[in-house]
C-alpha positions as CSV (number, residue, x, y, z in Angstrom):
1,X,27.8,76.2,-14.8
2,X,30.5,79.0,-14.2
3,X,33.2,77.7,-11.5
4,X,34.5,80.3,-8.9
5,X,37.8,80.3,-7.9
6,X,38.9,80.6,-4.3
7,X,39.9,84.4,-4.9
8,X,36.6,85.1,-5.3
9,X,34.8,83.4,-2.5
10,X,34.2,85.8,0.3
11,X,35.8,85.9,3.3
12,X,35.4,83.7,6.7
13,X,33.7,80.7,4.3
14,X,35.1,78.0,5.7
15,X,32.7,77.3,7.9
16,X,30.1,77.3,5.3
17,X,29.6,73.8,3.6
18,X,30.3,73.7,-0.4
19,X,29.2,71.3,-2.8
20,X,32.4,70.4,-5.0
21,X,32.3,69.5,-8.2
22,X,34.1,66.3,-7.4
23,X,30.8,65.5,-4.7
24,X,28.8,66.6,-8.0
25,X,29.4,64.4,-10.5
26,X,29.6,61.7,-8.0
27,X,26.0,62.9,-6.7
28,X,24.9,62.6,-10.5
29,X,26.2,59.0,-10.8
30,X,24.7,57.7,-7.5
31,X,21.4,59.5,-9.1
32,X,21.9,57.7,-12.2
33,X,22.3,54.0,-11.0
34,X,19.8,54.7,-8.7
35,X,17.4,55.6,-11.8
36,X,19.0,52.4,-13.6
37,X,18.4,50.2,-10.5
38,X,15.0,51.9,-10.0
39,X,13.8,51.3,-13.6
40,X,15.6,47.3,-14.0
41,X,13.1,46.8,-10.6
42,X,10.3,48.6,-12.7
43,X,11.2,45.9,-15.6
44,X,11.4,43.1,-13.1
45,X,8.1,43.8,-11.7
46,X,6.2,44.1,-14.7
47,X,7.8,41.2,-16.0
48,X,6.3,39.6,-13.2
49,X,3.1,40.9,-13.3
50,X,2.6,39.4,-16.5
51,X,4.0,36.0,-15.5
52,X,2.3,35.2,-12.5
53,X,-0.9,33.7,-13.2
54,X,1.0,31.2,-15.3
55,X,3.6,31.3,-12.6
56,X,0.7,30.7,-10.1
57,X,-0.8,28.3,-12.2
58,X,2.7,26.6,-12.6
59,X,3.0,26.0,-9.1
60,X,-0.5,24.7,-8.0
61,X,0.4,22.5,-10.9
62,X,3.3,21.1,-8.9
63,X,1.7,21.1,-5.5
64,X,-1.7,19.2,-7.4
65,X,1.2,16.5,-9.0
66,X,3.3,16.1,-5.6
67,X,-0.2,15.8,-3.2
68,X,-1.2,13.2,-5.8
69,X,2.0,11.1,-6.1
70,X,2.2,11.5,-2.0
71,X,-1.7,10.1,-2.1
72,X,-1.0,7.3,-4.4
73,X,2.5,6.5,-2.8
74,X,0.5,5.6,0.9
75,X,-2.8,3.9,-1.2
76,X,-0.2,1.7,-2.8
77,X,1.9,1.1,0.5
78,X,-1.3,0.9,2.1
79,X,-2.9,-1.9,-0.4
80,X,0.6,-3.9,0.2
81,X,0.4,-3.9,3.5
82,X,-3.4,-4.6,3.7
83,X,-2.7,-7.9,1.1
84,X,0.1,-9.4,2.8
85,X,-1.6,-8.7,6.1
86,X,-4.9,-10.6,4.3
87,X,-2.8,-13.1,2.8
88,X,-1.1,-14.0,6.1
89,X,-4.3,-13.8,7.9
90,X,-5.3,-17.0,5.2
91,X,-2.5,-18.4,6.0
92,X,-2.8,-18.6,9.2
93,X,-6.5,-19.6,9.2
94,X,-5.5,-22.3,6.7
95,X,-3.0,-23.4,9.1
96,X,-5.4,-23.8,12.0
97,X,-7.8,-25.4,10.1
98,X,-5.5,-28.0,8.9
99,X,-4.6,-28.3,12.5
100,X,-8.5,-28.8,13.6
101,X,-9.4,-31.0,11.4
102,X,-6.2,-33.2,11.9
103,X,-6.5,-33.0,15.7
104,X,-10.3,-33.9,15.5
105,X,-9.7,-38.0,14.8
106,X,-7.6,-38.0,18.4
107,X,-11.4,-36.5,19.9
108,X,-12.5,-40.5,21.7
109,X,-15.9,-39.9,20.6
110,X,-14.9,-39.3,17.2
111,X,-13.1,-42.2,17.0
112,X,-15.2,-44.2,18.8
113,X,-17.8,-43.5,16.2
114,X,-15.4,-44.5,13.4
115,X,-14.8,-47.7,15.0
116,X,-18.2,-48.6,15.3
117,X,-19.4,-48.0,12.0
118,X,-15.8,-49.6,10.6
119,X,-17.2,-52.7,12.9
120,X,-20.4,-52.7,11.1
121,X,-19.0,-53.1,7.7
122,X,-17.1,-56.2,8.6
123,X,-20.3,-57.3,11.0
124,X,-19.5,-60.8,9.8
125,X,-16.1,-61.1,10.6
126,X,-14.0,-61.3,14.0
127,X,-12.4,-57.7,14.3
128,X,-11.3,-57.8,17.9
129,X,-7.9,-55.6,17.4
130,X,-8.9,-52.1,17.3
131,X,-5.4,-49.9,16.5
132,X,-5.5,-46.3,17.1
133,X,-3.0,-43.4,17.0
134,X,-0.9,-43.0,20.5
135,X,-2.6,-39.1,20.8
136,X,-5.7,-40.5,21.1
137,X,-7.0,-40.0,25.2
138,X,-9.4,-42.5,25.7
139,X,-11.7,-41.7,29.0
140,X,-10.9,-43.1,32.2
141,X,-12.4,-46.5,32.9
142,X,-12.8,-47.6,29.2
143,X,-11.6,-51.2,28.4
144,X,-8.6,-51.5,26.5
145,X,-7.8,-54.6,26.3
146,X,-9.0,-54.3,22.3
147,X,-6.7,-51.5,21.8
148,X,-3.1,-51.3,20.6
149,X,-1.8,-47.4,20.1
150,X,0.6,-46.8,17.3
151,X,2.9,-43.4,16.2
152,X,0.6,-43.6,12.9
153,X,-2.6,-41.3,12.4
154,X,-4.8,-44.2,11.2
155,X,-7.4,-45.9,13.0
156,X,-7.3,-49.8,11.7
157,X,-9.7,-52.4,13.3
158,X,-7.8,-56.3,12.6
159,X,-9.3,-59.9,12.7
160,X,-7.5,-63.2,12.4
161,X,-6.6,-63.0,8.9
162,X,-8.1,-59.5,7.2
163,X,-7.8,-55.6,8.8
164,X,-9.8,-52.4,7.4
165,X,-8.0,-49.2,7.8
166,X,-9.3,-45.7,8.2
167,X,-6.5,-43.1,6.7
168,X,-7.1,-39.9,8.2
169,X,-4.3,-37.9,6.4
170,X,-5.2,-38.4,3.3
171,X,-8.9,-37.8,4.3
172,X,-8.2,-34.2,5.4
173,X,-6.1,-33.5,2.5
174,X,-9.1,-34.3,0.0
175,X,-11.7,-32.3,2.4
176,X,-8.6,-29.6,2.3
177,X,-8.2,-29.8,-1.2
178,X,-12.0,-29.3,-2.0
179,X,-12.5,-26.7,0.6
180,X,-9.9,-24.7,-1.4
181,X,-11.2,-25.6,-5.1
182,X,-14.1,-24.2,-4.0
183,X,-12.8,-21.1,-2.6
184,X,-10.8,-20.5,-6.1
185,X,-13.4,-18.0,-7.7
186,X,-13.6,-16.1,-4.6
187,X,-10.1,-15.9,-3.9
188,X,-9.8,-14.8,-7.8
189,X,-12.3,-12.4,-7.3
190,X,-10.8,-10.9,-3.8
191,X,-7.1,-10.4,-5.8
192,X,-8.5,-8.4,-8.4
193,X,-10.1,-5.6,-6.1
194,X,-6.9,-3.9,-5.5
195,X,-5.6,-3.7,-9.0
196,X,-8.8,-2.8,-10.5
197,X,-9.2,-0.2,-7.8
198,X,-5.9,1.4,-9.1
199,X,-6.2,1.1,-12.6
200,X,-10.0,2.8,-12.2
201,X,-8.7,5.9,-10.6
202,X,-5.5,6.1,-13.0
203,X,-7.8,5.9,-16.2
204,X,-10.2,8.2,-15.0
205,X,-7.4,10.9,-14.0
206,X,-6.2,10.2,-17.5
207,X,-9.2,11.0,-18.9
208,X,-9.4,13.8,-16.5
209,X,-6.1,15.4,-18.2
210,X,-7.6,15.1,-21.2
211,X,-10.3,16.8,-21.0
212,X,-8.9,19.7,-19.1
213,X,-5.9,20.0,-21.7
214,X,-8.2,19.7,-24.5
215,X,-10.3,22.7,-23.3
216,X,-7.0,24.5,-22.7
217,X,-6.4,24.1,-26.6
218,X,-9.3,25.8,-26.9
219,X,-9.5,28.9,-24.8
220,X,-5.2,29.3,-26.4
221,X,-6.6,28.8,-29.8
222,X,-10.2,31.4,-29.4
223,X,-7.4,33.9,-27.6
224,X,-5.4,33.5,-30.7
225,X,-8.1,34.2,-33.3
């Protein structure tokens, strides 16, 4: 490129507009970064192009893993809660129970019917002291002059010399106690629902894993033949 000095310019050229050399070479370097920039992009691009099904794959990967430890954090939360609420609902029903059957020897018929057939045992003797607990409500007109009310739960019929004693307490604990020997297998059985529920589905994901990273193995290893 030949330069031209300002003797040789023609006159009145100031108002024309003249590249410089200066605005030249500084044209050429903006050009230049901007054909670096252009071709780093190009690089970036195809570097991504190439990366993003495993890309892709790397991140439905992450969303399958954090959907399934969200799913399995609100089963578990939601087993918890469902036992305790189950094993408070026993409680409870074991508690009214207890409470039923305890309150049933203050029912008058009840004991009524306890009395006679206490009576009957000791037909030949002279049991004419009949002691029952103070909750019991006998019905209005009954004769008490046989009766004597104690703070005790047992019902105890007395002669002259001998008494016979019905021990309610102790009664209910035994039906209590057999009631809930027999439950046992059940209750063993209801207890292992939940954690055989959990370890099923985490041994069949397992195997799940398996087999999809065993046939992985394969398609890498027939690619690399």
């Amino acid at each position: 490129m030949r330069l031209i000095t300002s003797e040789e310019l023609p006159a009145e050229t100031h108002a024309d507009v003249l590249i410089k050399l200066s605005q030249i070479t500084r044209y050429r370097r903006l050009s230049s970064a901007l054909e670096r920039t252009l071709c780093q992009c190009s690089d970036i691009h195809f570097e991504f192009e190439s990366r993003k099904d495993e890309l892709q794959e790397n991140y439905k990967k992450e969303g399958y893993a954090t959907g399934l430890q969200l799913f399995f954090s609100q089963l578990t939360i939601m087993l918890d809660d469902y036992e305790q609420q189950y094993n408070l609902r026993m409680d409870t029903f074991k508690s009214l129970m207890i409470e039923a059957v305890s309150t049933s020897f203050d029912d008058p018929v009840i004991v009524e019917r306890i009395v006679y057939h206490m009576k009957r045992i000791c037909s030949q003797q002279n049991m004419h002291k009949v002691i029952i607990p103070q909750t019991v409500k006998l019905p209005a007109g009954a004769d008490k002059s046989n009766y004597l009310f104690t703070d005790s739960s047992h019902i105890t019929i007395q002669g002259e010399k001998d008494a016979i004693r019905f021990q309610s307490t102790p009664l209910c604990q035994q039906w209590l106690e057999q009631a809930a020997l027999e439950m046992t297998e059940i209750n063993d059985s209801i207890h292992k629902i939940i954690p055989d529920v959990l370890y099923g589905i985490g041994h069949k994901l397992i195997s799940l894993s398996n087999q999809k990273n065993l046939t992985y193995f394969n398609l890498s290893r027939e690619d690399n033949l």
